[in-house]
PATOR-759030 format. One record per atom (N, C-alpha, C, O): residue number from 1; residue in three letters; atom name; x, y, z. Coordinates in pm, whole numbers. Atoms other than C-alpha are relative to their C-alpha. Example, Ala and Ser with C-alpha at 12.3 -4.5 7.8 and 13.67 -1.06 7.14 Angstrom:
! PATOR-759030
@num 1, residuo ala, atomo N, x 89, y -119, z 0 $
@num 1, residuo ala, atomo CA, x 1230, y -450, z 780 $
@num 1, residuo ala, atomo C, x 90, y 120, z 0 $
@num 1, residuo ala, atomo O, x 194, y 118, z 66 $
@num 2, residuo ser, atomo N, x -82, y -119, z -6 $
@num 2, residuo ser, atomo CA, x 1367, y -106, z 714 $
@num 2, residuo ser, atomo C, x -77, y 109, z 73 $
@num 2, residuo ser, atomo O, x -26, y 220, z 90 $
//
This chain:
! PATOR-759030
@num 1, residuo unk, atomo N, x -92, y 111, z -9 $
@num 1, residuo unk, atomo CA, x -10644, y -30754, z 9951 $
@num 1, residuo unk, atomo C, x 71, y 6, z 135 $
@num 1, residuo unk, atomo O, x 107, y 114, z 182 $
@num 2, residuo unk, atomo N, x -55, y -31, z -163 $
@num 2, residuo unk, atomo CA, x -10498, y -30841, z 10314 $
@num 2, residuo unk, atomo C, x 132, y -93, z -20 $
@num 2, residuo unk, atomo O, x 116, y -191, z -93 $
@num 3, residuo unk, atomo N, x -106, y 52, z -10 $
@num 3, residuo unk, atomo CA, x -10156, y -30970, z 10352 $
@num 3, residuo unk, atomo C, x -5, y -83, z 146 $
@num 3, residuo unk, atomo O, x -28, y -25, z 253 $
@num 4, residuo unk, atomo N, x 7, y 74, z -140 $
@num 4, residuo unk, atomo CA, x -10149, y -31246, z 10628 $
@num 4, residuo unk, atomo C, x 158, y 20, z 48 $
@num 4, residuo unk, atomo O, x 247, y 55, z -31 $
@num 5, residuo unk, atomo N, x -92, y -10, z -43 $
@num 5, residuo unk, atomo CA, x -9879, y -31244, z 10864 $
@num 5, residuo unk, atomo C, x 135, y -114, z -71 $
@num 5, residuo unk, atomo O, x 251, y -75, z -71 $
@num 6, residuo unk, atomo N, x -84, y 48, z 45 $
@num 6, residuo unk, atomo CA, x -9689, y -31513, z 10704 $
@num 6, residuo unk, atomo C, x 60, y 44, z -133 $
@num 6, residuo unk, atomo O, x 179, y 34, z -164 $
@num 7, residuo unk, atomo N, x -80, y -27, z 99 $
@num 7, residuo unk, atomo CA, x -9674, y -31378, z 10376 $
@num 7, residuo unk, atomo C, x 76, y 113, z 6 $
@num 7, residuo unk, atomo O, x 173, y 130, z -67 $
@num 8, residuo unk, atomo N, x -72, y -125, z -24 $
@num 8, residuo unk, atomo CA, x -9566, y -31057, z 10495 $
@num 8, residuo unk, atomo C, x 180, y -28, z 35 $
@num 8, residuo unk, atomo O, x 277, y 40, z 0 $
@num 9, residuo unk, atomo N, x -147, y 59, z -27 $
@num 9, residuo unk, atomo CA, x -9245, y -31271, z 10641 $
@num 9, residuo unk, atomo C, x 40, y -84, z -79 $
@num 9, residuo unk, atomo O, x 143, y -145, z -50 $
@num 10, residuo unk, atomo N, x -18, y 46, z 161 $
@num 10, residuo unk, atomo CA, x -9245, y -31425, z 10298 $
@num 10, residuo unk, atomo C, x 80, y 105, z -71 $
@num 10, residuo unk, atomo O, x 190, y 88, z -125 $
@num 11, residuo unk, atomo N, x -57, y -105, z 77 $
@num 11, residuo unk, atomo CA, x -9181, y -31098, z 10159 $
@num 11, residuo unk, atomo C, x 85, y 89, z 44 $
@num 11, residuo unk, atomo O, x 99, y 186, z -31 $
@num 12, residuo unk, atomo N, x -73, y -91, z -92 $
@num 12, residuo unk, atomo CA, x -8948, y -30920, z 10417 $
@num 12, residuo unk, atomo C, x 112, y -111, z -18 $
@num 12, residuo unk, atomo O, x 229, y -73, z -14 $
@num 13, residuo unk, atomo N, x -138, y 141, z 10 $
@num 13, residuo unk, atomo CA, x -8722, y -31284, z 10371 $
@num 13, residuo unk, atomo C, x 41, y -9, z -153 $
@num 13, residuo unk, atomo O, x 151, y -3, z -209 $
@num 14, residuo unk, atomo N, x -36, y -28, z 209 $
@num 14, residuo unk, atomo CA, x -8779, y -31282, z 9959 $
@num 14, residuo unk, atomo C, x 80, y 116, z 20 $
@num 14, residuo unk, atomo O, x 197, y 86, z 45 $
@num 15, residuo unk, atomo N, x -6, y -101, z 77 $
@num 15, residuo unk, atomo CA, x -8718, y -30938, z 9900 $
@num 15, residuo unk, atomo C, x 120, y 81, z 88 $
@num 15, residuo unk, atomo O, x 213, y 142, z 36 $
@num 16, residuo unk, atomo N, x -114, y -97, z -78 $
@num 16, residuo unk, atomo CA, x -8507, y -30772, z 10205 $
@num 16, residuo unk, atomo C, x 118, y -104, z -3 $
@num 16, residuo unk, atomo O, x 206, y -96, z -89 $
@num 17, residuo unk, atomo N, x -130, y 36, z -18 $
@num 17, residuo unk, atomo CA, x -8262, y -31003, z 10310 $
@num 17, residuo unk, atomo C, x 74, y -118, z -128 $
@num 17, residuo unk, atomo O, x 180, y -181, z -135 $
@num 18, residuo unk, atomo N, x -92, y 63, z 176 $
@num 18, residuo unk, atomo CA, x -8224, y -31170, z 9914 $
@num 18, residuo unk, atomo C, x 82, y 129, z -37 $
@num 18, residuo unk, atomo O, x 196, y 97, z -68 $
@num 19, residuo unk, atomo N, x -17, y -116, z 37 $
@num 19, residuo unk, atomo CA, x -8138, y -30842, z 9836 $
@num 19, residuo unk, atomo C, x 146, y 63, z 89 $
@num 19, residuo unk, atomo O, x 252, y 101, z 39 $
@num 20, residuo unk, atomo N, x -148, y 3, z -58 $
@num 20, residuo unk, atomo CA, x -7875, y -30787, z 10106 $
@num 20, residuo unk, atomo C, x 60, y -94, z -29 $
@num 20, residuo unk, atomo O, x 179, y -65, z -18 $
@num 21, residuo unk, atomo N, x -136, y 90, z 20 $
@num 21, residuo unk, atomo CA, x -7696, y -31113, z 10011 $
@num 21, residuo unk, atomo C, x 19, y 56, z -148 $
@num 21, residuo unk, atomo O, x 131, y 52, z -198 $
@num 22, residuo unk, atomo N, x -39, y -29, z 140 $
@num 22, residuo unk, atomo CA, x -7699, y -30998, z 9684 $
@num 22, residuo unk, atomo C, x 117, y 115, z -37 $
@num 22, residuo unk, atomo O, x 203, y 119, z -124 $
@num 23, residuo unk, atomo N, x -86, y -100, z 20 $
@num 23, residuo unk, atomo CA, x -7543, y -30678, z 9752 $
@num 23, residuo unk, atomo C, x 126, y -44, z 83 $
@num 23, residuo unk, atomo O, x 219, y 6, z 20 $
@num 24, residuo unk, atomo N, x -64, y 109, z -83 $
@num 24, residuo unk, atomo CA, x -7310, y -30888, z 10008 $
@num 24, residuo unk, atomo C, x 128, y -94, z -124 $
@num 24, residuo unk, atomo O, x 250, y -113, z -116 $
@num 25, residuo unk, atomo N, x -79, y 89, z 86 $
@num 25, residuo unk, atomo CA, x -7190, y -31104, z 9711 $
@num 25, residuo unk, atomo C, x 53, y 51, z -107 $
@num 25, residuo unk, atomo O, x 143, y -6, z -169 $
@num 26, residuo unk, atomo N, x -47, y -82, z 104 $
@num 26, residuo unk, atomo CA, x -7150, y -30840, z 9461 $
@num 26, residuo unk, atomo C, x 129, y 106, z 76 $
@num 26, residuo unk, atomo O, x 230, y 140, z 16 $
@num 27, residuo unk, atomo N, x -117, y -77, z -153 $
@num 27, residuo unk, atomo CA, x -6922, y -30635, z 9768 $
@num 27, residuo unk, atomo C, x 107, y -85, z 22 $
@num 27, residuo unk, atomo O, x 206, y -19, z 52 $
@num 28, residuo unk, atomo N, x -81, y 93, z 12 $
@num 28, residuo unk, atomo CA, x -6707, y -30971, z 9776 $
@num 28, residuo unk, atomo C, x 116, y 21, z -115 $
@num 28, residuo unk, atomo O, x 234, y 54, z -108 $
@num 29, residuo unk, atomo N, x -32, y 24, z 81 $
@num 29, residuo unk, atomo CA, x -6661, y -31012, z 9458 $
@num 29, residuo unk, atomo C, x 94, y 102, z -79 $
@num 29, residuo unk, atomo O, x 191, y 74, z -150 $
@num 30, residuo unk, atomo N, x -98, y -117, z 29 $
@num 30, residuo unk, atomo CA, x -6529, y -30659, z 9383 $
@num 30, residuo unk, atomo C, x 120, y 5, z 104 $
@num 30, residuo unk, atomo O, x 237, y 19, z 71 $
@num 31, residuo unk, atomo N, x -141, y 21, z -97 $
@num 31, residuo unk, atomo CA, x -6311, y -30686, z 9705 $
@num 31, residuo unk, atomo C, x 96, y -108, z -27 $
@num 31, residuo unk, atomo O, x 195, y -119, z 46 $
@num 32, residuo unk, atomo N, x -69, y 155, z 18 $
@num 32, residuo unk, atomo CA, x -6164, y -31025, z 9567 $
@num 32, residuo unk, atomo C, x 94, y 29, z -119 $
@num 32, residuo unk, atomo O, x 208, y -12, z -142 $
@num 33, residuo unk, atomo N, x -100, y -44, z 103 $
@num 33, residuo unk, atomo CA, x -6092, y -30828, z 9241 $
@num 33, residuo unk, atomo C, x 137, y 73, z 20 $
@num 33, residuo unk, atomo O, x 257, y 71, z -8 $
@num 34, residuo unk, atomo N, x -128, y -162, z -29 $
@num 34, residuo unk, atomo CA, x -5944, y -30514, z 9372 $
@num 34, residuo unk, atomo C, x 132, y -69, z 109 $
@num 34, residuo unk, atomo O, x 241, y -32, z 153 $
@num 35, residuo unk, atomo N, x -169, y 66, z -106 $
@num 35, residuo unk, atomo CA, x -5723, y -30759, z 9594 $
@num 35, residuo unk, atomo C, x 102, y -81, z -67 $
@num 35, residuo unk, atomo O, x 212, y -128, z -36 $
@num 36, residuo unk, atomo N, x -64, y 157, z 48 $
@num 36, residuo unk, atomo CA, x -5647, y -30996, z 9359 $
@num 36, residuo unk, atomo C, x 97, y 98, z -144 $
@num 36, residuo unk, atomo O, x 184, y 42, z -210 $
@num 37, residuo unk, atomo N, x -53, y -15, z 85 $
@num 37, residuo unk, atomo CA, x -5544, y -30718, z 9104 $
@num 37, residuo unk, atomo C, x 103, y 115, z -1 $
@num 37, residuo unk, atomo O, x 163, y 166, z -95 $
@num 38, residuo unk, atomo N, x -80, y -100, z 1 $
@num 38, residuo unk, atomo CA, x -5357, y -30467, z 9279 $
@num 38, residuo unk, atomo C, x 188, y -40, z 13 $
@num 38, residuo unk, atomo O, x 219, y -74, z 127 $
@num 39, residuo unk, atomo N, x -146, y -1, z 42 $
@num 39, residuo unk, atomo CA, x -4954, y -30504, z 9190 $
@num 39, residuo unk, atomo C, x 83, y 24, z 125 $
@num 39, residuo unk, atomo O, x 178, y -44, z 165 $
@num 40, residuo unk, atomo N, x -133, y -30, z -150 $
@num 40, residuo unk, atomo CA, x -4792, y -30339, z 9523 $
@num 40, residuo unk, atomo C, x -58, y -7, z 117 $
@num 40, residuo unk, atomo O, x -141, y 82, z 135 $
@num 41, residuo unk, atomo N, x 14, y 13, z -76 $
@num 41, residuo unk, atomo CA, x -4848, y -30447, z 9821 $
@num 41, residuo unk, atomo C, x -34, y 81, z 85 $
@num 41, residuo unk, atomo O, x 82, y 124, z 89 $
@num 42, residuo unk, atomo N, x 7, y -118, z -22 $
@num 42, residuo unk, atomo CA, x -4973, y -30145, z 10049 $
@num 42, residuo unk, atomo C, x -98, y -15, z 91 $
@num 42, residuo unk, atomo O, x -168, y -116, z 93 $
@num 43, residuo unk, atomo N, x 120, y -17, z -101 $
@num 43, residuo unk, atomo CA, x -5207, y -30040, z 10326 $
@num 43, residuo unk, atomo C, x -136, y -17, z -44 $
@num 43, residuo unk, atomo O, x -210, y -51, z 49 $
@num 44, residuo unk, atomo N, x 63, y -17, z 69 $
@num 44, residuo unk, atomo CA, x -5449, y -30031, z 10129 $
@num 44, residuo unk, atomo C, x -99, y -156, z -23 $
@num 44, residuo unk, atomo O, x -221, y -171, z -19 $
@num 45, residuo unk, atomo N, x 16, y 153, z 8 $
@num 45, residuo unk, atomo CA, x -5458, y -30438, z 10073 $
@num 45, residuo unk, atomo C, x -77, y -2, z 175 $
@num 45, residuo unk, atomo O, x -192, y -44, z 185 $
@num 46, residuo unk, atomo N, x 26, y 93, z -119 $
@num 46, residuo unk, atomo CA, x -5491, y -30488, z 10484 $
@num 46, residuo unk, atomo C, x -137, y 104, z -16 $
@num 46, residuo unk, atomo O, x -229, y 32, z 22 $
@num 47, residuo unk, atomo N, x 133, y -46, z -1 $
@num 47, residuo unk, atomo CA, x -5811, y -30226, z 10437 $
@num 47, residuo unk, atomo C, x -106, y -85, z -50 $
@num 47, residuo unk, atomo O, x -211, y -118, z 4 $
@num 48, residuo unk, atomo N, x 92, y 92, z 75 $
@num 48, residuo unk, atomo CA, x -5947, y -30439, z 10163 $
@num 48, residuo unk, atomo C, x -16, y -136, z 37 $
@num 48, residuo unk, atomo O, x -105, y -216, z 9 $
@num 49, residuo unk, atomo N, x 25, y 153, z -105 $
@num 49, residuo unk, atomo CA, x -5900, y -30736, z 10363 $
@num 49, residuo unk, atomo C, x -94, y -12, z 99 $
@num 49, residuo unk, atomo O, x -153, y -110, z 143 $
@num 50, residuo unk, atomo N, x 103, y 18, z -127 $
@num 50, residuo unk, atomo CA, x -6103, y -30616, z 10624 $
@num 50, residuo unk, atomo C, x -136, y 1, z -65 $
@num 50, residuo unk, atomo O, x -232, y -64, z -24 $
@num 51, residuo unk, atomo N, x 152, y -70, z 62 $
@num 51, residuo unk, atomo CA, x -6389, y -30468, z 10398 $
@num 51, residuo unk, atomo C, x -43, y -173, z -63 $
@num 51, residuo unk, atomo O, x -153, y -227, z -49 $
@num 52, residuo unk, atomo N, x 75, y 156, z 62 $
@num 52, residuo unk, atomo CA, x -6396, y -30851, z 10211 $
@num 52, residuo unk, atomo C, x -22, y -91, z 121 $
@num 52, residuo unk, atomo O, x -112, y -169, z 91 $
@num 53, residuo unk, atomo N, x 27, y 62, z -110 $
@num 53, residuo unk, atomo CA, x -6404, y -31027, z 10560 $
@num 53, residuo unk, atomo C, x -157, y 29, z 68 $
@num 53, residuo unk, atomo O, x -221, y -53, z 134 $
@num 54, residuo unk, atomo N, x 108, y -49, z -72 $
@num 54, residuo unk, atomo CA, x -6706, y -30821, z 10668 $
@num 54, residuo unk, atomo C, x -120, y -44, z -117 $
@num 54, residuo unk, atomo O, x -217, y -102, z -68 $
@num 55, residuo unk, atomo N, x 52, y 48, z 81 $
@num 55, residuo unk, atomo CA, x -6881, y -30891, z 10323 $
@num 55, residuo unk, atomo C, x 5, y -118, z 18 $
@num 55, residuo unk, atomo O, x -104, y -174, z 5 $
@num 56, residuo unk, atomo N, x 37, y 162, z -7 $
@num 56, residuo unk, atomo CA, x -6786, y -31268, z 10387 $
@num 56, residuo unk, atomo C, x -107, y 1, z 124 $
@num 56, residuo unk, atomo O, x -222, y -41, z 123 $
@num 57, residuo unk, atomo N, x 106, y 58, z -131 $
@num 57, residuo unk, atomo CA, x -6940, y -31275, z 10731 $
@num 57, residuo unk, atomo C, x -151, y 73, z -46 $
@num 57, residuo unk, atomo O, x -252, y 8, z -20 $
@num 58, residuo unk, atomo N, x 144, y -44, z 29 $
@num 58, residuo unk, atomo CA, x -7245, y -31071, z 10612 $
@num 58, residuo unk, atomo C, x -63, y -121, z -78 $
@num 58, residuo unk, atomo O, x -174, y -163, z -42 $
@num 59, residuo unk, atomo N, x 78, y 56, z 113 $
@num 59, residuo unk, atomo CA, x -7326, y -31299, z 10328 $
@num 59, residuo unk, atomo C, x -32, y -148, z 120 $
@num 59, residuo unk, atomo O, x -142, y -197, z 145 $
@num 60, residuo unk, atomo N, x 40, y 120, z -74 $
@num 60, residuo unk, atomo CA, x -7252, y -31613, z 10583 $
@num 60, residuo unk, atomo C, x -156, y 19, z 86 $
@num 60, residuo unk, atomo O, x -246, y -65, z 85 $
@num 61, residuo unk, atomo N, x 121, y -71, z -105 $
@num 61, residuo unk, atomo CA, x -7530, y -31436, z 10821 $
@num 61, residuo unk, atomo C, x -124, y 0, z -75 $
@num 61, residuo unk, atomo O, x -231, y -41, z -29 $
@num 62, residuo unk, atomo N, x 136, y -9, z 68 $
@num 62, residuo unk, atomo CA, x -7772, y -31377, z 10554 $
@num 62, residuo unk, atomo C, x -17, y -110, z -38 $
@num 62, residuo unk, atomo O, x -134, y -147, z -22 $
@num 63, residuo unk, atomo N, x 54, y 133, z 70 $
@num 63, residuo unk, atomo CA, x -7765, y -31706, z 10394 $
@num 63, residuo unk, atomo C, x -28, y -100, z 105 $
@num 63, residuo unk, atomo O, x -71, y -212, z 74 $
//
């Protein structure tokens, strides 16, 4: 069985970079929690701000 060059960039676009937005949107989504549910205000928040900013721009990039 030979893989032509296109499907090979079929399957490097399916499978790799679905796969990073996925982990991208699941990395959000926990940063959105842990921001949205922590009580005291703290260093801690401007960390998680940065870490969900970098998850937003990743996911923008991949999609």
């Amino acid at each position: 069985m030979e893989i032509t060059t296109r499907a090979l960039w079929t399957i490097i676009h399916g499978i790799g970079f679905g796969a990073l937005y996925l982990r991208a949107c699941s990395g959000a989504l926990m940063g959105l929690y842990q921001f949205t549910a922590s009580s005291a205000p703290s260093e801690s928040v401007l960390g998680s701000q940065r870490l969900l900013r970098a998850y937003l721009v990743a996911m923008v990039v991949l999609a």
